[in-house]
N, C-alpha and C positions, 0 to 999 in steps of 0.2 A: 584188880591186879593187872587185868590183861591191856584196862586204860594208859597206866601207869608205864607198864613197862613200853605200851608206843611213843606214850611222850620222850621215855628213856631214849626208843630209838630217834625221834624225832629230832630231839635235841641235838646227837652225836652229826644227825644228819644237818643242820643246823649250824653249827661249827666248819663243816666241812664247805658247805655253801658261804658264811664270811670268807674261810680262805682263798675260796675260788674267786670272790669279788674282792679281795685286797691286793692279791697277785695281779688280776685281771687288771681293776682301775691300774692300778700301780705303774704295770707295763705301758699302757695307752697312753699316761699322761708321759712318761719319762720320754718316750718318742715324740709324743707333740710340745715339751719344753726344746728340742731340737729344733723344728721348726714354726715356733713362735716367740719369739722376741721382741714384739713393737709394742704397744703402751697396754696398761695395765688392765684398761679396762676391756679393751678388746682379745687382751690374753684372758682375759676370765671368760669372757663368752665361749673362748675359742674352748678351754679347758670344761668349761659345763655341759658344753653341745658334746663333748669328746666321752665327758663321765656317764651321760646319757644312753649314747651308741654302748656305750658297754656294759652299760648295767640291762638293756634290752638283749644283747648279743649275752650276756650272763642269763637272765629267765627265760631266755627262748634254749638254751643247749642245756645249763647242771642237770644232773642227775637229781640232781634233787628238787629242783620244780619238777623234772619230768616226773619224778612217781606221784606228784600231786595231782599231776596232769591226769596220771594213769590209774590215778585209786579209783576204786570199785565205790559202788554207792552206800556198801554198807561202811566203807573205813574213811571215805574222804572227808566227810563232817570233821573228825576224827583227827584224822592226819592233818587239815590245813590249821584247826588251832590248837595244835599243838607246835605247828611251825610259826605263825603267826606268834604265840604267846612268847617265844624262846630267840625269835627272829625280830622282832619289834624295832630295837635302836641297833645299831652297829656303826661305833664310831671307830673313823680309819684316820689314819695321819700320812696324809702323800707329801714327801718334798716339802715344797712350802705351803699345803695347805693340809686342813682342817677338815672333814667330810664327818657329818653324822646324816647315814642313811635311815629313813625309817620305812616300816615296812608293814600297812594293817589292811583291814577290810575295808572293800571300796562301796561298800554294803550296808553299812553300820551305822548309817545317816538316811534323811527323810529329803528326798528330793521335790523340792518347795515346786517346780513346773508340774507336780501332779495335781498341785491345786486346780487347772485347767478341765480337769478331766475325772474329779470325784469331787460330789459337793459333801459326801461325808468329810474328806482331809479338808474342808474348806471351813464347813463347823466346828469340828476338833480343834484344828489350826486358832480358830476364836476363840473358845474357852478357852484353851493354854495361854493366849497374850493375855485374854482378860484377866486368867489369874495373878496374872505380873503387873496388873493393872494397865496394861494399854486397849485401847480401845478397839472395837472389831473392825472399826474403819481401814485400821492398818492391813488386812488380811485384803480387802479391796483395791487397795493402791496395788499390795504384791501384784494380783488377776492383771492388774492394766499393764502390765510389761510381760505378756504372756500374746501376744496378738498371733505370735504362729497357730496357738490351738483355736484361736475364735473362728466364729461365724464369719465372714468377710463384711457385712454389709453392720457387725460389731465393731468393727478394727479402728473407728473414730470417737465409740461412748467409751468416754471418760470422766471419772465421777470425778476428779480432781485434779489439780492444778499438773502435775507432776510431770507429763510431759511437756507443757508450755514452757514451767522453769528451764526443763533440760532439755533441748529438743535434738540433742546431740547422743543423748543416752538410746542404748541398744535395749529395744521394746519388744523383740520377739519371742525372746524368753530369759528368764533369770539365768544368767552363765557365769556369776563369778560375783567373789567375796564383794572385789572391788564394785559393781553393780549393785549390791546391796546397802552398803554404805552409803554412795547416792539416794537410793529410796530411806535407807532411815533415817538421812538427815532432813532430808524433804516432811518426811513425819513428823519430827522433833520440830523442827518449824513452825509447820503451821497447828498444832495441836499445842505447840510448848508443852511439850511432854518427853520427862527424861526417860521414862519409865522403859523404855527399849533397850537401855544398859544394863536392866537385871535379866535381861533373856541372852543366853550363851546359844548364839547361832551359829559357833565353831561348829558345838556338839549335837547341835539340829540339823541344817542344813549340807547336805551334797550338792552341787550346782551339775546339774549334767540334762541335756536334751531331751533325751530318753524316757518318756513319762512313764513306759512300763517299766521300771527296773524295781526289781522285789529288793526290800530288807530282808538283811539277814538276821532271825533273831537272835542268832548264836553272839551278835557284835553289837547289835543295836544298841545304843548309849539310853542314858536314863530319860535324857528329854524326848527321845525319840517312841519310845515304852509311852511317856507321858501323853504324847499329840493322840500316839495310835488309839490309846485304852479310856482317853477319856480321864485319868489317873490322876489321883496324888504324885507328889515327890519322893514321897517315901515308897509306897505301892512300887514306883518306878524305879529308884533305885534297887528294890530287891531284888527285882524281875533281872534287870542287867547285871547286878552282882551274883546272880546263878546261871549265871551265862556258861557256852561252852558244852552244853552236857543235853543239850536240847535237840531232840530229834521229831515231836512228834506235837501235836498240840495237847496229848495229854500231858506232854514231860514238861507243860508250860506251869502245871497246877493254876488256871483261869478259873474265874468262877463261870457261869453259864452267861452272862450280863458281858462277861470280859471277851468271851468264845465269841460272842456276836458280834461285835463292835470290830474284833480283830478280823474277821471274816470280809469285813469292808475294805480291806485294804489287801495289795499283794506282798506275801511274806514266803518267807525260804527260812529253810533250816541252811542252806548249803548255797553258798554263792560264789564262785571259784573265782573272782575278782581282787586286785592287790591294787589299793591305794599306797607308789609309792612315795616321800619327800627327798630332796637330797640338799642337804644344809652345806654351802661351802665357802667359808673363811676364806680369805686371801693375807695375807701380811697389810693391802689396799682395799681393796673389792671382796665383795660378799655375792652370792649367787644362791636363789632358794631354786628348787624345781620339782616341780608336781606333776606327777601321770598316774593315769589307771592303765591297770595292766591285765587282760585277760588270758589266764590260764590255758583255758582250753585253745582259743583260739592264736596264742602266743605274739600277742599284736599289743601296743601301745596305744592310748589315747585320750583327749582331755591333757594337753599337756600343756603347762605355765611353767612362763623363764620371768624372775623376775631376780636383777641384774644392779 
């Protein structure tokens, strides 16, 4: 009951923070339609860079980030997904455009640069492609575009071709969807192997610097469950569909096999982190944009414009 009734408030809270960013956006764009009038594609940058400043000037002041800010360690688990769950899509209609904001955890994905630095996610990481049938070779290619964490006198062993191909491609570390695409095509090449089109690397991978950053298990998606535990599909999907209600590693219900394995990796119950998107239509021009947003620290960052 006492779950339920927070989500109750959570929700009203919830509604009250859409209004604040519909008002908000609203006002911002209508004054810069005023002074932007030259061609269309430069008006969308101008109007995304503008939806940006406001949606950060939005989760740095509401009320209602700030109690997330301010939850206690017993209610924040608590409090953010049931904001998250209620807060998720919010589609706005400004003027002449279109905005579907989303709004989840920046948590809830397996950040592929820790390969560098745990050879457990490096073996793991291989049985799950092998189960999709590609080969562990491929978890090797990923390491070769990782050269910030290596050895320095490593920084030129390369088992394959893949930086000769591209030699324009950013090798320091995995940082973006677009970067991966390059190494899977490079794989599907020389293996002739389509089999990397049955791995949903939306729902796996996070791209971000940061090797330490814990999963949340509260959000962790199913393939993510899968890499960590060693796991079936199925196994995995239960784990994420009782998600939300997890505090402790007993509230995981692991077997003793599953407690080890997850031990090897860094996990959180509670990650105050907001992956947000902002989808924006034009009548011309489309505009997607991605940032992570810290809570606590009220800062933006990891941010893509793509135009």
């Amino acid at each position: 009951m006492i779950f339920h009734a927070r989500a109750g408030i959570a929700l009203l809270i919830t509604l009250m923070f859409v209004l604040v960013i519909t008002v908000a956006i609203g006002y911002g764009l209508k004054t810069l339609n005023k002074t932007t009038q030259s061609v269309s594609a430069s008006k969308m940058l101008y109007q995304s860079t503008a939806v940006v400043e406001d949606l950060l000037k939005i989760l740095n002041t509401a009320p209602q980030i700030a109690q997330l800010r301010e939850s206690n360690n017993t209610n924040a688990q608590q409090e953010l997904y049931a904001f998250l769950s209620s807060a998720e899509i919010i589609p706005l209609k400004m003027q002449d455009l279109d905005l579907l904001i989303t709004i989840k955890s920046a948590r809830a994905k397996f950040n592929p640069n820790i390969l560098a630095k745990n050879r457990q996610a490096v073996e793991n990481l291989k049985v799950l492609v092998n189960d999709y049938g590609v080969a562990s070779n491929y978890v090797d290619i990923l390491q070769e575009c990782m050269r910030e964490y290596k050895v320095k006198n490593l920084y030129n062993n390369y088992a394959s071709g893949l930086l000769d191909e591209n030699p324009t491609l950013f090798a320091d570390y995995i940082a973006s969807k677009k970067q991966l695409k390059i190494i899977n095509a490079y794989y599907k090449k020389e293996y002739n192997d389509e089999a990397l089109q049955r791995i949903d690397f939306d729902a796996l991978f996070y791209y971000s610097k940061d090797v330490n950053m814990a999963v949340d298990l509260n959000y962790a998606t199913p393939e993510v469950w899968q890499l960590l535990l060693q796991t079936s599909a199925e196994r995995a999907r239960e784990l994420s569909a009782n998600a939300g209600g997890y505090d402790s590693i007993e509230s995981l219900g692991l077997s003793d096999d599953e407690k080890k394995m997850l031990k090897r990796f860094k996990t959180s119950f509670y990650e105050p982190y907001l992956y947000v998107t902002v989808q924006i239509n034009g009548q011309k021009n489309h505009a997607k944009i991605a940032f992570e947003y810290d809570i606590k620290k009220k800062k933006g960052s990891n941010f893509v414009f793509e135009i």
